[in-house]
NUTIPA-74224 format. One record per residue: y, z, x of N, C-alpha, C, O in turn; residue number from 1. Coordinates in pm, 1 decimal. Atoms other than C-alpha are relative to their C-alpha. Example, Ala and Ser with C-alpha at 12.3 -4.5 7.8 and 13.67 -1.06 7.14 Angstrom:
<recs>
[[-119.0,0.0,89.0],[-450.0,780.0,1230.0],[120.0,0.0,90.0],[118.1,66.5,193.6],1]
[[-119.0,-6.0,-82.0],[-106.0,714.0,1367.0],[109.0,73.0,-77.0],[219.8,89.9,-26.1],2]
</recs>
This chain:
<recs>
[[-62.1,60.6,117.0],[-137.4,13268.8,1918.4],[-109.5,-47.1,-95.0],[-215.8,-99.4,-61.4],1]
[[164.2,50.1,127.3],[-380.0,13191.1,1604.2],[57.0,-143.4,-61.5],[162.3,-204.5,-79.6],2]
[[-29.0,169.8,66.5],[-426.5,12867.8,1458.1],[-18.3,-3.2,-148.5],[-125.7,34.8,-195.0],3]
[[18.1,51.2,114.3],[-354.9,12766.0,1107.2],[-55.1,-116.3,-29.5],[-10.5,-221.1,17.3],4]
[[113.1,84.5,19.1],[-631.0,12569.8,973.9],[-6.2,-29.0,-144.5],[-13.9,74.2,-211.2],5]
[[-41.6,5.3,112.7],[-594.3,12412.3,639.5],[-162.0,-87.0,-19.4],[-191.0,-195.8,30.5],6]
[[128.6,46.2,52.7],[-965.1,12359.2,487.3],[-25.7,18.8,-146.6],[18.9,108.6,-218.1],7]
[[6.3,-51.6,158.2],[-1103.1,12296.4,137.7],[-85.3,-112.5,-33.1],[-41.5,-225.1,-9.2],8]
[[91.8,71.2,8.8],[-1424.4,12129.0,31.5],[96.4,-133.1,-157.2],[167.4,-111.6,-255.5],9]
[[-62.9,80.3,128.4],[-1331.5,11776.2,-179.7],[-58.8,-124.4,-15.0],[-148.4,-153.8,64.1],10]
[[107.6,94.8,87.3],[-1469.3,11487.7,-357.3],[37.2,-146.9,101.6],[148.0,-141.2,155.0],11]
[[7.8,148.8,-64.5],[-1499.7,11100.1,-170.2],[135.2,-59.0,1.2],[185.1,-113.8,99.5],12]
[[-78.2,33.0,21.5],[-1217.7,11025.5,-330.7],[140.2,70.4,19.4],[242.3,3.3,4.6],13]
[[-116.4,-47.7,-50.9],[-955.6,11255.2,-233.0],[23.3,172.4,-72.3],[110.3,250.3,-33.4],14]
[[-53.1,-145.0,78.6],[-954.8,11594.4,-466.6],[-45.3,73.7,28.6],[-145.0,66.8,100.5],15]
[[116.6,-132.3,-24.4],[-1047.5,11945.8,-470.9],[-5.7,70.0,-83.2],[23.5,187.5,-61.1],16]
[[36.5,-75.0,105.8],[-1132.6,12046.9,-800.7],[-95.2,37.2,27.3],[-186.1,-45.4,35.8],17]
[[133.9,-22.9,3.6],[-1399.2,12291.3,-741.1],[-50.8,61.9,-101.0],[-127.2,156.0,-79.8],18]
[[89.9,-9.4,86.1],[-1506.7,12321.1,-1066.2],[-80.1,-120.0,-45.1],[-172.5,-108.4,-125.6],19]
[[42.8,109.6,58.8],[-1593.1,11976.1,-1117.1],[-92.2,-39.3,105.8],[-205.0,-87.5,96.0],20]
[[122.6,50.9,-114.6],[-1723.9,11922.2,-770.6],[-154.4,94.9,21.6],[-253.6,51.6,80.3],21]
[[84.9,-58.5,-27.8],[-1952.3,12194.4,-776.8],[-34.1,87.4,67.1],[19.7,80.0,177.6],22]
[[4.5,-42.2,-159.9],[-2083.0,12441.6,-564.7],[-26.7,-17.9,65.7],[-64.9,-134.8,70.8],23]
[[96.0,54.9,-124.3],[-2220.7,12443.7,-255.1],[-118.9,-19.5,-18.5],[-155.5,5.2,-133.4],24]
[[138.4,18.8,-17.0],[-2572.3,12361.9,-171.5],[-25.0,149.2,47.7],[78.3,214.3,31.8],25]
[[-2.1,-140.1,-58.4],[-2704.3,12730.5,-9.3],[11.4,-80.2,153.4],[73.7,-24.5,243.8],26]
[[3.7,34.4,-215.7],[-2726.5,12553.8,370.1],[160.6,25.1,18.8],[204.0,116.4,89.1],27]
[[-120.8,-9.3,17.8],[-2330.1,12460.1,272.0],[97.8,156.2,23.9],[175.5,203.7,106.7],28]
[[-48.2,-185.4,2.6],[-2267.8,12850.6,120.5],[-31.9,46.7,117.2],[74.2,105.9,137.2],29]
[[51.6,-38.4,-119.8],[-2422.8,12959.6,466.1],[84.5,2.9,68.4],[121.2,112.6,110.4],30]
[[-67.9,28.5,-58.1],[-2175.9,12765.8,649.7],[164.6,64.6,-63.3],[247.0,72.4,27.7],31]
[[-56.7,-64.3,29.4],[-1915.3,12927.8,453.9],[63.3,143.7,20.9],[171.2,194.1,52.2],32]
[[13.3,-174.2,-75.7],[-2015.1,13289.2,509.6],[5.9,10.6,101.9],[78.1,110.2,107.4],33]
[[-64.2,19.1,-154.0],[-1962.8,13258.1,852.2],[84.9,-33.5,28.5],[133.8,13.0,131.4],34]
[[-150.6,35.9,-43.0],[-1664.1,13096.1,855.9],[103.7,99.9,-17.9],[187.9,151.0,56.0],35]
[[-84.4,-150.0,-25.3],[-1527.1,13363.8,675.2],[39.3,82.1,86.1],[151.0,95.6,136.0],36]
[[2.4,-87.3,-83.5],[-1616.7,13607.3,867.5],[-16.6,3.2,133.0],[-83.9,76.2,205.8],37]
[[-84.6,43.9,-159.9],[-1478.1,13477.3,1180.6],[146.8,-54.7,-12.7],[214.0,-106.0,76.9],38]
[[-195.2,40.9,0.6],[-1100.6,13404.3,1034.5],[34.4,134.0,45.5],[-34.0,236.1,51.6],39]
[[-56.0,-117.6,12.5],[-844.2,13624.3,1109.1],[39.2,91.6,-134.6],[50.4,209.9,-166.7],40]
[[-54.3,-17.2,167.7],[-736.8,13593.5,747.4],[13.4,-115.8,-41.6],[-27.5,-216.5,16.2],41]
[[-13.9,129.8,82.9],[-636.9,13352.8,493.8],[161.4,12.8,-81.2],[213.9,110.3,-135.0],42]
[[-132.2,-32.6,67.0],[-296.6,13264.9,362.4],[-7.2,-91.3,-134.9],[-63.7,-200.6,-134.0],43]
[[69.7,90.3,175.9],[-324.6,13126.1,-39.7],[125.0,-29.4,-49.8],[221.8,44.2,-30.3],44]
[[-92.0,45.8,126.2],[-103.0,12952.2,-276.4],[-47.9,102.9,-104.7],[-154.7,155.3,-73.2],45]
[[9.8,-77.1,101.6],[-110.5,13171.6,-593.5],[-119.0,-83.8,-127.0],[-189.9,-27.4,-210.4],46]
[[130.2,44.2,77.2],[-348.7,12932.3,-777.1],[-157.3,-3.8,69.8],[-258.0,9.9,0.3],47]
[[119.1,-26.6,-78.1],[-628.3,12939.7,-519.9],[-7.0,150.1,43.0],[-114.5,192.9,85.0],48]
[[70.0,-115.8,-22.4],[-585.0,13296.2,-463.5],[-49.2,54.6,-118.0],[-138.9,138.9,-114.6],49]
[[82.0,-77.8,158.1],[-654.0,13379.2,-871.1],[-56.5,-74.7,2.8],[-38.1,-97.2,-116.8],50]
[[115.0,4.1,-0.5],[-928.5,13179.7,-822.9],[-74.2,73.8,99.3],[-186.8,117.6,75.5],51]
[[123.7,-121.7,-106.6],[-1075.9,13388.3,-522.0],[-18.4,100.3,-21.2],[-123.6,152.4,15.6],52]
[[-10.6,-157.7,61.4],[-982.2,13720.2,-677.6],[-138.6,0.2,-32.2],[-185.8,106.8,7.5],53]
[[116.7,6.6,64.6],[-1326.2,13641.0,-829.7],[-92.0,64.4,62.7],[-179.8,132.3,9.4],54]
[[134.3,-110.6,-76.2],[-1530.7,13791.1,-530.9],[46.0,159.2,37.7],[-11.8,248.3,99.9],55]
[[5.2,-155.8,-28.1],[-1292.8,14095.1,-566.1],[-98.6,125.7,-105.4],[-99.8,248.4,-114.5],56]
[[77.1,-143.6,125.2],[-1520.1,14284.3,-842.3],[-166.7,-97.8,-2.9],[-184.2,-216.4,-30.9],57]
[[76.6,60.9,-35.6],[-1890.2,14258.7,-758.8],[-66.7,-84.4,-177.2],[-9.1,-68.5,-284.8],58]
[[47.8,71.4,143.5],[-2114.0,14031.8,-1062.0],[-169.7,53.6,24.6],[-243.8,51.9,122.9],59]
[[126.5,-12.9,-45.4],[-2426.2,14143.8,-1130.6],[-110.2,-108.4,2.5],[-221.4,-75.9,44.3],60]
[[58.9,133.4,-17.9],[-2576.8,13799.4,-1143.9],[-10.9,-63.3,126.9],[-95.2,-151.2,144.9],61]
[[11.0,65.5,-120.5],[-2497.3,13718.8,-780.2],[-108.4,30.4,68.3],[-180.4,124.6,35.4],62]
[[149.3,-40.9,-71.7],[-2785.5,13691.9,-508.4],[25.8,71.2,94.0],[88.5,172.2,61.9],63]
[[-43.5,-71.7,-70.7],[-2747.4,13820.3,-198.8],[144.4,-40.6,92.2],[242.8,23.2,129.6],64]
[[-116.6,80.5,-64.3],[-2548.5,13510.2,-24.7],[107.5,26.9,-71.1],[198.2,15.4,11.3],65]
[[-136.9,-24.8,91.4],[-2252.4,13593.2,-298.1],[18.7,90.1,57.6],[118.1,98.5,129.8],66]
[[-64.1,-135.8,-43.9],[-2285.5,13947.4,-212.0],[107.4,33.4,141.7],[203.0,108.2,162.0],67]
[[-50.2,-53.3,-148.6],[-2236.0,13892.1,190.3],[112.2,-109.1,-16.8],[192.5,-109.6,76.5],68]
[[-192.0,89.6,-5.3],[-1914.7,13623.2,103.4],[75.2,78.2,-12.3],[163.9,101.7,69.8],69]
[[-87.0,-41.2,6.5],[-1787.4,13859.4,-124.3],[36.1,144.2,118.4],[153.5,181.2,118.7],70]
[[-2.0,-64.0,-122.5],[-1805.5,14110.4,170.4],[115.2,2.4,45.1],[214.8,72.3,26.2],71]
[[-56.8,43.7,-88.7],[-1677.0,13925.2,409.0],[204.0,-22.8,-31.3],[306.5,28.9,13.1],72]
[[-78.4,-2.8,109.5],[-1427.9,13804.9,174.4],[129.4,120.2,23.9],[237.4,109.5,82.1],73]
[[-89.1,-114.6,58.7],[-1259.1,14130.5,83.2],[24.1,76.0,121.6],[84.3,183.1,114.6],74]
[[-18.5,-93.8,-137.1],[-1260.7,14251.3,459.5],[128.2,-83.2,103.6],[180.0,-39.1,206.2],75]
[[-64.8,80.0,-80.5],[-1045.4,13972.3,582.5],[133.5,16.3,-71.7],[132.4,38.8,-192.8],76]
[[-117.4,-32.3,64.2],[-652.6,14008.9,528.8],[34.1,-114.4,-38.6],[-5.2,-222.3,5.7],77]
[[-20.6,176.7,81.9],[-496.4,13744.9,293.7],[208.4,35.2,-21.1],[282.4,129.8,-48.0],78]
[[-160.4,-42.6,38.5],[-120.0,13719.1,258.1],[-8.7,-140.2,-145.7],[-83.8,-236.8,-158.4],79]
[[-3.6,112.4,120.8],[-31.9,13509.1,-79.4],[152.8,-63.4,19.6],[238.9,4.8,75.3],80]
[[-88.0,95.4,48.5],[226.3,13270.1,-137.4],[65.9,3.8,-135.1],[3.0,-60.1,-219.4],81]
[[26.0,19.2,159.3],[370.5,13309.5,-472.8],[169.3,47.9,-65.7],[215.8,161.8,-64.9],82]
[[-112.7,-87.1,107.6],[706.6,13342.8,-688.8],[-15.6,58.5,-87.3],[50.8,155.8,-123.3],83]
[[6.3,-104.3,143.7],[561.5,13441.0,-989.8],[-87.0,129.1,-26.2],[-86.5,192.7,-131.5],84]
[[60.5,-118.7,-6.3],[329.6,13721.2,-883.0],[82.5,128.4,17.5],[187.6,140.4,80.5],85]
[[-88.7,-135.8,-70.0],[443.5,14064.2,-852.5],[-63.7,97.1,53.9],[-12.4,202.4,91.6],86]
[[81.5,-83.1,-87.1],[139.8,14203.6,-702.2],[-103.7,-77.4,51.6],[-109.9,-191.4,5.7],87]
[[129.7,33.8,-39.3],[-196.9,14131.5,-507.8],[-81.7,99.4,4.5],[-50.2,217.9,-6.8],88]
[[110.7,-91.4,-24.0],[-495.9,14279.2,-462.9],[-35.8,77.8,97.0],[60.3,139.2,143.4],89]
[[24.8,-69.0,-76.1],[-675.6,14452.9,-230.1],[68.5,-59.0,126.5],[108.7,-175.2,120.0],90]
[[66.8,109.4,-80.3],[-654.4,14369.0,112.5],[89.1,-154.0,64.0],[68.3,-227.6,160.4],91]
[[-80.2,114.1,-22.8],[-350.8,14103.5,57.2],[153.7,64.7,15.0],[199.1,179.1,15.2],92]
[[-174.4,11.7,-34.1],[11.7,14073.3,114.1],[102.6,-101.6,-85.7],[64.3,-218.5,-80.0],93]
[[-60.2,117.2,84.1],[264.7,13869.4,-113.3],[118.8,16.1,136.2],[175.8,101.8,203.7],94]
[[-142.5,84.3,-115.3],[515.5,13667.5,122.5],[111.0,-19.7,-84.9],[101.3,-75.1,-194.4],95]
[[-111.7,74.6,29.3],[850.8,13620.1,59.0],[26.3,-143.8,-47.5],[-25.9,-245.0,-0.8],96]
[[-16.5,163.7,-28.5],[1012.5,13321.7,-93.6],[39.8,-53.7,139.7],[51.5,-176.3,141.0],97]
[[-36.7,29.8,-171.2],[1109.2,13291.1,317.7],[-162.5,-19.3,60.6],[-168.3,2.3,181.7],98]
[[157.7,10.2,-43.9],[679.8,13231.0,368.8],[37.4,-61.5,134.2],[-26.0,-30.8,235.2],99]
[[48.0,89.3,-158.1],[770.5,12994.2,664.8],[8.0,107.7,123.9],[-70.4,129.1,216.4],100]
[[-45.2,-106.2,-135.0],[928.4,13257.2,894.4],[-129.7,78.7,9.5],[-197.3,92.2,111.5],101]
[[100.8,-162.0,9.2],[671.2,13550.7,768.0],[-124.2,-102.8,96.6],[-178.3,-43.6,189.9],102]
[[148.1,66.9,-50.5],[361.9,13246.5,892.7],[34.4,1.3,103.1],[-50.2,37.6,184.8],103]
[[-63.6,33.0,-159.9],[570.4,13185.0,1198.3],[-1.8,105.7,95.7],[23.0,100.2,216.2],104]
[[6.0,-124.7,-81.8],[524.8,13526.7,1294.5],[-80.2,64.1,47.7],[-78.4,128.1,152.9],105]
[[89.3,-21.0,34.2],[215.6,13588.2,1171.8],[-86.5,-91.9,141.1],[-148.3,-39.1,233.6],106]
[[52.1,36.7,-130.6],[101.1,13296.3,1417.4],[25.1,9.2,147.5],[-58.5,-32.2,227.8],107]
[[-21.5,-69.1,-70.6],[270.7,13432.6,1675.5],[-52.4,109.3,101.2],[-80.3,106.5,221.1],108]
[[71.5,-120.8,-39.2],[144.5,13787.3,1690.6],[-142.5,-5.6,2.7],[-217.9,55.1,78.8],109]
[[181.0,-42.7,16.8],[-213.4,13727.4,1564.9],[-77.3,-100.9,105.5],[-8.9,-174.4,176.8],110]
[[122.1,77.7,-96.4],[-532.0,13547.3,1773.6],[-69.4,-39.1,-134.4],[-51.6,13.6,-244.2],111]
[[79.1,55.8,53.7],[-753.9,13360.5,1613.9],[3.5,-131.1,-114.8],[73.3,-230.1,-92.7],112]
[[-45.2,90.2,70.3],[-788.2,13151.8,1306.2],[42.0,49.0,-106.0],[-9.3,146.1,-161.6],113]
[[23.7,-64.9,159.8],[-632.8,13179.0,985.2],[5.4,-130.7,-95.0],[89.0,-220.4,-84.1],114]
[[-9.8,97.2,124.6],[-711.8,12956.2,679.6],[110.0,-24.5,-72.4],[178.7,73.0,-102.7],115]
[[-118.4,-0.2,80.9],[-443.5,12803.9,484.3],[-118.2,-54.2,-143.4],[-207.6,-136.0,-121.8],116]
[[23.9,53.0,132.8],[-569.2,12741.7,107.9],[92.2,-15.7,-91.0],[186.4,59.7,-115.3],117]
[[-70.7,93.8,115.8],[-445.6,12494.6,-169.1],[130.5,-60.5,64.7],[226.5,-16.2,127.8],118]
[[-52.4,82.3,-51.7],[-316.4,12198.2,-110.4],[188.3,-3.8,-29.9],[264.3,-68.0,42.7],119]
[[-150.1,-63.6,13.2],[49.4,12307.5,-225.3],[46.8,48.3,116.0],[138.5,-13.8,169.9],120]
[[-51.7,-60.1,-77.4],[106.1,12511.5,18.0],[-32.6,-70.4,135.2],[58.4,-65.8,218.0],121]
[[14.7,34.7,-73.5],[-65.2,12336.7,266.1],[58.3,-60.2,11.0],[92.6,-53.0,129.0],122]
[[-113.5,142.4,14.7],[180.5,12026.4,193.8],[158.2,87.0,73.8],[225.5,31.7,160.8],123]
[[-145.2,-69.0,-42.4],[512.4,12298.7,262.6],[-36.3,48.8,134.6],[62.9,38.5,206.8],124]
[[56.4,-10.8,-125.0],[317.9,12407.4,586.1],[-42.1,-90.8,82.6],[-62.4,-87.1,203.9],125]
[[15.3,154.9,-120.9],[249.4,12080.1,712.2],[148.3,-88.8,26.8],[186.9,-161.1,118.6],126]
[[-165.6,61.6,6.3],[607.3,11963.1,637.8],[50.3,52.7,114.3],[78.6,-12.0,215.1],127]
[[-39.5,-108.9,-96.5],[709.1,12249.1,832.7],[-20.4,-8.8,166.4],[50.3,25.1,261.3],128]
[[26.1,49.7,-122.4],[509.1,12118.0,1107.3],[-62.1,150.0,67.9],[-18.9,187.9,176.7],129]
[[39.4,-112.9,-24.4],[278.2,12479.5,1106.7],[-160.9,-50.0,3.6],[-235.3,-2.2,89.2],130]
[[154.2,10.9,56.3],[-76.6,12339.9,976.5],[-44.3,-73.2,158.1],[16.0,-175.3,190.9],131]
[[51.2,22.5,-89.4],[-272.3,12298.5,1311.4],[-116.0,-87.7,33.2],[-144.5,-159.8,128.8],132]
[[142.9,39.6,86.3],[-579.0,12198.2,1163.1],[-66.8,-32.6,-141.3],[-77.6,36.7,-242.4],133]
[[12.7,68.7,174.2],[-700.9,11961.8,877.6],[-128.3,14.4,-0.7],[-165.9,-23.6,110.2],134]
[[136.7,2.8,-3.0],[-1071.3,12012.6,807.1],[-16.7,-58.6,-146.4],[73.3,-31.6,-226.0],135]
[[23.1,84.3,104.5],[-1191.8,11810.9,523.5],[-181.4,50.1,-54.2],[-272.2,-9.1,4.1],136]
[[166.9,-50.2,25.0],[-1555.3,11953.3,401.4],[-4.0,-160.2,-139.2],[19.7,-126.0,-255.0],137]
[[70.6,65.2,91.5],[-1653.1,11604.0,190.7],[-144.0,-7.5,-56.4],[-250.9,-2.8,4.4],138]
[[126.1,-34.3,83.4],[-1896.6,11617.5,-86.8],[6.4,-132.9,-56.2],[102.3,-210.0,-51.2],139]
[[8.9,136.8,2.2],[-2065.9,11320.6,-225.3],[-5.2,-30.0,-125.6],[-105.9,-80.6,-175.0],140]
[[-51.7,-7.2,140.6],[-1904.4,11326.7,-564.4],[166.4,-117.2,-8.4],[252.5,-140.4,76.5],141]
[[-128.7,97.0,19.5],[-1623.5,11075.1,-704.4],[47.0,81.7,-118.7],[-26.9,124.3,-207.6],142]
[[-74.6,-121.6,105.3],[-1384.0,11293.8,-920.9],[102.9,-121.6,-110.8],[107.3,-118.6,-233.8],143]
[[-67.9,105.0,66.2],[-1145.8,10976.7,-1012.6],[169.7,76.1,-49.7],[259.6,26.4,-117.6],144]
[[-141.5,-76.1,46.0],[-842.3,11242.1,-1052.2],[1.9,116.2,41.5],[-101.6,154.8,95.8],145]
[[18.9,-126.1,13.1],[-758.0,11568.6,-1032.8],[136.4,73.8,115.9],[245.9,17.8,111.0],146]
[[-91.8,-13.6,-113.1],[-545.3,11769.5,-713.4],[-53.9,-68.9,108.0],[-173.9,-87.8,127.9],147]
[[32.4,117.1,-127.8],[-546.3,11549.8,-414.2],[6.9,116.0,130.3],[93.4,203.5,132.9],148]
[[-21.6,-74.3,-82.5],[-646.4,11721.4,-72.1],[168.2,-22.1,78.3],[242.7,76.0,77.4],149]
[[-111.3,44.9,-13.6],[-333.6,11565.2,63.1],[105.8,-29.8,-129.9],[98.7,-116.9,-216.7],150]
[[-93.8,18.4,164.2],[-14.7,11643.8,-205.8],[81.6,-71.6,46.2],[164.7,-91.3,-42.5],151]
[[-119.3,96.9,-18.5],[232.9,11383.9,14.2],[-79.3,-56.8,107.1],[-200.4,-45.8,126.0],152]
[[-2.6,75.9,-165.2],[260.7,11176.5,366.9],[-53.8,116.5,59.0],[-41.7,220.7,-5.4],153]
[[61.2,-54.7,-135.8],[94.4,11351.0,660.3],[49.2,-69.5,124.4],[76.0,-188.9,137.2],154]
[[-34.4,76.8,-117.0],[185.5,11308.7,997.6],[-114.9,-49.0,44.8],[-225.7,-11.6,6.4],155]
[[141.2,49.7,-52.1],[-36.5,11076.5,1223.8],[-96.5,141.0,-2.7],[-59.0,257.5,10.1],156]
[[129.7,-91.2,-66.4],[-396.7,11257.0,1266.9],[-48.6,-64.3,121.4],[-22.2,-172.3,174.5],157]
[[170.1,29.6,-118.1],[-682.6,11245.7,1531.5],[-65.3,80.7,-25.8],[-45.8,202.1,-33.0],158]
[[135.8,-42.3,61.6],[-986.6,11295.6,1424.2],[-59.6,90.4,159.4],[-69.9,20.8,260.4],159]
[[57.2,-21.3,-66.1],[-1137.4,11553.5,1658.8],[-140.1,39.1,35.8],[-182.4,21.1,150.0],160]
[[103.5,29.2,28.5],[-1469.2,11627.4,1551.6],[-69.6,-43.5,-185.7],[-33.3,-63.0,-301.7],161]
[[90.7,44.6,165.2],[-1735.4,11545.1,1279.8],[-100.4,52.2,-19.0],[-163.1,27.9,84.1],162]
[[107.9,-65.1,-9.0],[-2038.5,11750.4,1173.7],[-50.6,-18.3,-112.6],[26.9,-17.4,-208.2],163]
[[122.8,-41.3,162.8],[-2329.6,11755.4,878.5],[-14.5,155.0,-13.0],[-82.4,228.0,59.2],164]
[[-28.3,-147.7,34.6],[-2263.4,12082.1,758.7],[-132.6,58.1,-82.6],[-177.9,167.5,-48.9],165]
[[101.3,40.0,59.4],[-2566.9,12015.2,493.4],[-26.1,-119.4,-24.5],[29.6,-206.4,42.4],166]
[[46.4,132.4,42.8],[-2736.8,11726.8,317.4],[140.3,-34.9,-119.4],[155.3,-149.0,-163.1],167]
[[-106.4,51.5,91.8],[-2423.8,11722.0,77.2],[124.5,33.3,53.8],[215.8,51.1,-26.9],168]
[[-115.0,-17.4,-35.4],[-2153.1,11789.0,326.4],[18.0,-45.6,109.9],[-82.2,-67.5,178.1],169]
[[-54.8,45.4,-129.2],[-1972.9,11673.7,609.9],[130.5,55.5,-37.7],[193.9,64.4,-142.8],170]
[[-123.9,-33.0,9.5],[-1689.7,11816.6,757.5],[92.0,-115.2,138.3],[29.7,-154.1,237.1],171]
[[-34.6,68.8,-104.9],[-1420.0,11597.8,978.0],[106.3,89.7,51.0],[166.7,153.2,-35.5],172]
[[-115.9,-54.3,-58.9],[-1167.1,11757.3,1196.7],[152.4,-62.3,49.9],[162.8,-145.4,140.2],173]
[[-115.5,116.4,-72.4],[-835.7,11609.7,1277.0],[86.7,118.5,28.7],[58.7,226.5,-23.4],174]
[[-182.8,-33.0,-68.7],[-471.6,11749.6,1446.9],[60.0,-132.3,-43.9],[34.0,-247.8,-77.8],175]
[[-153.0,98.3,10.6],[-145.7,11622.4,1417.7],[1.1,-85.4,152.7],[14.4,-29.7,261.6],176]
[[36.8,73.2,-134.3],[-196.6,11333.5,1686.0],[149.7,-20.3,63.0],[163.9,-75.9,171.9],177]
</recs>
């Protein structure tokens, strides 16, 4: 059975604008590229997946670490979330407005992990009582607004681990306690 894991780097204060927070450090991006490419896949809200679309067409400005994300990236299956799309990209899947069943199945049949991104969806997947895993990547930025990693109540957590990911990150781990 695979675990849904709901991660997303965010500011001291609670958000995850990552245009405001920044990017990674490269130690950070490092820890990234690997993560990738050890999910099973990733399941997206429709606003975090048109922002990822971004590593589907290469840039010629990127270094090499961009190159092996977007890689990784574009090799991993993504199902989207979305009413108002009527297609995806490579590589992805658009879910039904019925997403809970299609995830329910999805974790089911598959092994491993799969990412949930944007906190939308993560909020209808934690309701649901599907999100397995909260990972929190904090950066040492105060945003003062913006989307909140948490969009309602959460059930209790427990914190299960804690790690320095880089000099500008920490990640904490919790379950539904």
């Amino acid at each position: 059975m695979a675990k849904l894991v709901y991660a997303l780097n965010q500011s001291l204060d609670g958000y995850v604008d990552h245009l405001k927070i920044g990017p990674p450090s490269p130690a950070a991006f490092r820890h990234f590229v690997e993560m990738v490419r050890g999910l099973t896949g990733s399941i997206y809200g429709r606003h975090l997946y048109e922002i990822m679309r971004y590593w589907d067409e290469d840039v010629p400005e990127w270094d090499a670490a961009d190159r092996e994300f977007a890689s990784a990236w574009r090799k991993q299956p993504k199902w989207v979330v979305s009413r108002s799309l009527k297609s995806v990209g490579p590589n992805a899947l658009l879910l039904a407005p019925e997403f809970e069943n299609a995830i329910r199945k999805l974790k089911a049949e598959l092994t491993g992990e799969i990412q949930v991104g944007g906190p939308v969806l993560a909020h209808s997947l934690s309701e649901a009582g599907l999100i397995d895993e909260y990972r929190l990547y904090l950066r040492p930025v105060v945003l003062g607004g913006g989307e909140p990693f948490f969009m309602g109540p959460r059930p209790p957590l427990r914190l299960v681990a804690s790690d320095v990911i880089a000099d500008d990150m920490v990640r904490l781990s919790y379950v539904p306690a």
